[in-house]
N, C-alpha and C positions, 0 to 999 in steps of 0.2 A: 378632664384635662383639655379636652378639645374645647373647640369655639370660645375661646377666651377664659372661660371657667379655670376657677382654684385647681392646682396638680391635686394636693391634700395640703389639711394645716397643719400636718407632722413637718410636712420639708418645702424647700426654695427653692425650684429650679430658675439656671441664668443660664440664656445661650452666651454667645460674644459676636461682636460687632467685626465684621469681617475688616483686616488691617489694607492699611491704603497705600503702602510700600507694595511699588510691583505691579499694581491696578491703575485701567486704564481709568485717564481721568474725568472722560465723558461718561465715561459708564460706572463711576463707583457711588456716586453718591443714591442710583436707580437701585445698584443693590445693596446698600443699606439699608434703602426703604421696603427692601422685598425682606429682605432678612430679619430685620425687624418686626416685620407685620407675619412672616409666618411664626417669629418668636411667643409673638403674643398668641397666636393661633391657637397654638397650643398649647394654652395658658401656663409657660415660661413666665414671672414674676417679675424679673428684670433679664438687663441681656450690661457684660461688659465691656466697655471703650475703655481700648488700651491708651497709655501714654508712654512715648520715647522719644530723641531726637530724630528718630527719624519718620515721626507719624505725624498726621494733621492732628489740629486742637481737639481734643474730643469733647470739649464742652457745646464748640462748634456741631461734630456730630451728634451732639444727645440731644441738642435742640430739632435737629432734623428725626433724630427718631421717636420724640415727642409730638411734635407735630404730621407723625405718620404713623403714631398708635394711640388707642383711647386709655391704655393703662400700662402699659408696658415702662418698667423704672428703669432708666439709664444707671449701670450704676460704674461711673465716671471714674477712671485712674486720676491720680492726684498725688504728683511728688513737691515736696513743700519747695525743692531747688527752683523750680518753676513761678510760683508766685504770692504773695503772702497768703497767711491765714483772712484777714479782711475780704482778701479776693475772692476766695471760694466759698466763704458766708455770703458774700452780697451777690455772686451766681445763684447759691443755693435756693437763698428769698428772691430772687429776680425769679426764677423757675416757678416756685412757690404763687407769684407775684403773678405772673402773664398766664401761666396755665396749669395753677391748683392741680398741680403732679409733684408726687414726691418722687425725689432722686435717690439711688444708693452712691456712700464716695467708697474706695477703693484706696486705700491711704498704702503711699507706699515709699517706703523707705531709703529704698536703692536703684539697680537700672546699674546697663553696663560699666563698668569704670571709664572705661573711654569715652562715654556721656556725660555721666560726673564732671571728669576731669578736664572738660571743655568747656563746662559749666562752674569753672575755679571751686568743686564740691570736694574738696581732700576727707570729706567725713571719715572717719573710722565707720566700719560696721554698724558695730552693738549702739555707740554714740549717736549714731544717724536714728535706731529707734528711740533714743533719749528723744534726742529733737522731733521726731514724728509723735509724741505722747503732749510734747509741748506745744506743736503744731495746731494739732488735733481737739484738744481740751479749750483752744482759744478759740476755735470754730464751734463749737458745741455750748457754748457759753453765751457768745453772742447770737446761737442761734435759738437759743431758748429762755429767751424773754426779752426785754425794755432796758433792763436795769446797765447804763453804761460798763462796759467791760472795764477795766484796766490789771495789766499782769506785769508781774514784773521777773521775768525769767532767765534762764544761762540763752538760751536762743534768741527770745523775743520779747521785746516790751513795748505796750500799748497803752496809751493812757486817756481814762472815761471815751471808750470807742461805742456808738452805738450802731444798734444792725437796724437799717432803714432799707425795705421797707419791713416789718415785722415778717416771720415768719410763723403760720400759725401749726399749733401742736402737732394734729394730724398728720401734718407734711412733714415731719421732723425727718432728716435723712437716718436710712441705715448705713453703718459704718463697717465695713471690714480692713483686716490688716492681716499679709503675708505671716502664716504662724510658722513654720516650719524649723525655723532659729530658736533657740533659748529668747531671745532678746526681745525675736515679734513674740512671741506667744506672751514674756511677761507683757507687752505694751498690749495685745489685746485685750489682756486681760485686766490691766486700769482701768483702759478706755470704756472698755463695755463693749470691746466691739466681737465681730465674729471671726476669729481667727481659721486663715485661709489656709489648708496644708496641699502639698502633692505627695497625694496617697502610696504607700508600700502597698503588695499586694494585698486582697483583703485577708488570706488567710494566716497573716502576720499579724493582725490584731488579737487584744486581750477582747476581755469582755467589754470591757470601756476606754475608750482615749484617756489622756491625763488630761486635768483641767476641766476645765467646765462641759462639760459631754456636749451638752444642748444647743452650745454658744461657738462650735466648730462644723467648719465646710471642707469639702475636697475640690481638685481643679482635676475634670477628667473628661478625655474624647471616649465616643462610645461608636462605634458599629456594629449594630445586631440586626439581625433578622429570624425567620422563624425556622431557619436551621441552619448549623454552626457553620458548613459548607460555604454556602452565600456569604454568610458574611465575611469569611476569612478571604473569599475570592476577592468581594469589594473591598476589604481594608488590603488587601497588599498591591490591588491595581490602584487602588487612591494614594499610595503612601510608599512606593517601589523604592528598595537601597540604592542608594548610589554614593560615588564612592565623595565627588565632592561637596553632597550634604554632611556627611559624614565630617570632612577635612573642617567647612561652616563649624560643624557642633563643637569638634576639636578647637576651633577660635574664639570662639563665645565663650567656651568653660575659662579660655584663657585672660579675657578681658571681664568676668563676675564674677566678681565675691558671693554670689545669692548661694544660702544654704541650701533652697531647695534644687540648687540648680547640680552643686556637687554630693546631694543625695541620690538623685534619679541619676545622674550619669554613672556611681558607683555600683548600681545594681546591673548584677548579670545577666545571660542571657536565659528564659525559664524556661526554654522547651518547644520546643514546636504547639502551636496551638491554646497553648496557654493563658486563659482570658488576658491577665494583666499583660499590654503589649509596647515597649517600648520602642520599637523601631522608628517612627515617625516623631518623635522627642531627640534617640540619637542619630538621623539622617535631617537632622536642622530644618521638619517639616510643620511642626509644631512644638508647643513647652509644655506639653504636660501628658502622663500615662495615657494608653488606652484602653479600654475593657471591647472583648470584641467575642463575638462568637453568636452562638442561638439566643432566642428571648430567654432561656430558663436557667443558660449558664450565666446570660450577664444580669438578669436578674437575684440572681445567689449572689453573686459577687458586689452588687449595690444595697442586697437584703444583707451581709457581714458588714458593711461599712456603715450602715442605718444601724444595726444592732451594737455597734461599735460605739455610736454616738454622734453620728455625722448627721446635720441636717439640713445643708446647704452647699447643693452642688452647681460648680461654675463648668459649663459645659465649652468642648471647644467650639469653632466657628462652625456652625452645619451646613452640611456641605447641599441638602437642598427640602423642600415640602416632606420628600418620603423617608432621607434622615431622620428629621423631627417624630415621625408619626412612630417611627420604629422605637424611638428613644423613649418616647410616649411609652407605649406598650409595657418597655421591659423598667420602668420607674414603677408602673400601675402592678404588676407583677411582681415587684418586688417588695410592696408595700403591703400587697396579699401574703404575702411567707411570713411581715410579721406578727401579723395578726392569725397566722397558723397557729393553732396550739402544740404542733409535733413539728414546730420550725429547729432548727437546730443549725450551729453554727458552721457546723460540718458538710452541711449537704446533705 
């Protein structure tokens, strides 16, 4: 997994692109390029660039973390409210175009109401995945071959559109989409893409997820080290309560509709110590669970969600070189349990 090399070709690890709300402006675009290059370090596949109103273009940043890795895939947020399907084919093959690197998109449906609705986006929910399938399918169209597009649909219509410059096969992007909802998981599942969930603990799963096993990922922060002490020290000095993160989390829940947002906030609290950790999700420090503890608990708990069916995990921002290494280890570790013949989903 180090020095740039495959993690394994069972799974996909993605770090994410540290957000530029908050960050000094002389200094951010230095650590993307750090972030980025220790992503690939340690052969991370892709790393994610978020998209909100209140973040720079990330197409802007994937160009910069392109040209500050030799393989590293941006894999780019992309809400259709923002700019047509045309636009993000003719990025796609421009990328394709100047530096024969393929991109992941990150298709996404929703985003605060408050964003939306500043953005005259009244979509309903479920109907916003209607439009992201019809979005989606017209990008994928044009991106894969000569033959003039034309579509004639409830969202959009384009008539004989060609994608110039070509994009060729190899480059073809990966696509994921938020599955958490009834709604994304069906559009995942047209699309072909990889439906994106925020994981329940692991020991809430069956044998298998529903739906395509193979063709689903999780979004999750990790702190481990090689005993559960350390790490619990590091994750509660990196991620401490306080009361008006908290008040933050309580405002968000109020201005999104996102299912995964009113799933993770609904679960309780598990325990003191408890790999699966929410606190930096409801202290408005991050969006998604944590797994925290020694290499071998949070490798159990990555080896249930791999046995589960998961096989692409979107990692949060890492926080620095000896994060990554740590996170390294307990992916490597956990991909040994399943290739245990006395693995068990138990423990």
């Amino acid at each position: 997994m180090s020095d740039g090399s495959a993690i394994d070709p069972r799974i996909q690890v993605f770090s994410t692109c540290p957000p530029s709300s908050g960050s000094d402006p002389a200094a951010y675009v230095s650590q993307v390029r750090r972030v980025a290059r220790l992503s690939e370090r340690v052969g991370c596949c892709g790393i994610l660039v978020y998209a909100d109103n209140s973040l720079l273009d990330p197409w802007l940043l994937s160009q910069v973390i392109i040209e500050s890795t030799d393989r590293l895939a941006p894999l780019v947020a992309v809400q259709p409210i923002y700019m047509h399907p045309y636009t993000v084919a003719k990025m796609v093959a421009s990328f394709g175009f100047m530096y024969g690197r393929r991109i992941w998109l990150n298709m996404v449906a929703g985003g605060f109401t408050n964003d939306l609705a500043a953005l005259n986006d009244p979509t309903p929910h479920d109907r916003r995945y209607d439009r992201l399938v019809e979005y989606t399918t017209i990008i994928k169209r044009l991106l894969s071959g000569s033959v003039p597009v034309s579509h004639e649909g409830e969202f959009y219509r384009v008539s004989n559109l060609k994608m110039s410059p070509p994009l060729p096969e190899a480059l073809f992007p990966g696509i994921v989409v938020s599955g958490s909802s009834e709604a994304g998981q069906a559009a995942a599942k047209t699309l072909g893409a990889v439906a994106i969930h925020y994981p329940k603990p692991a020991r809430e799963y069956g044998e298998r997820i529903a739906g395509d096993a193979d063709g689903a990922g999780i979004r999750v922060g990790i702190v481990c080290r090689e005993h559960g002490r350390e790490a619990w020290e590091v994750a509660r000095a990196r991620f401490p309560e306080d009361r008006k993160g908290q008040l933050a989390h309580q405002l968000a829940m109020k201005v999104s509709d996102s299912a995964w947002h009113r799933q993770l906030s609904g679960l309780g609290h598990s325990g003191d110590e408890d790999p699966y950790w929410l606190v930096p999700f409801k202290n408005y420090k991050t969006f998604c669970p944590y797994l925290v503890g020694s290499y071998k608990v949070v490798a159990r708990e990555l080896g249930q969600y791999m046995a589960a069916g998961y096989r692409s995990f979107i990692l949060d921002v890492p926080h620095d070189a000896e994060d990554l290494e740590h996170t390294r280890i307990a992916f490597a570790r956990a991909l040994e349990t399943l290739t245990c013949p006395s693995y068990s989903r138990t423990g």
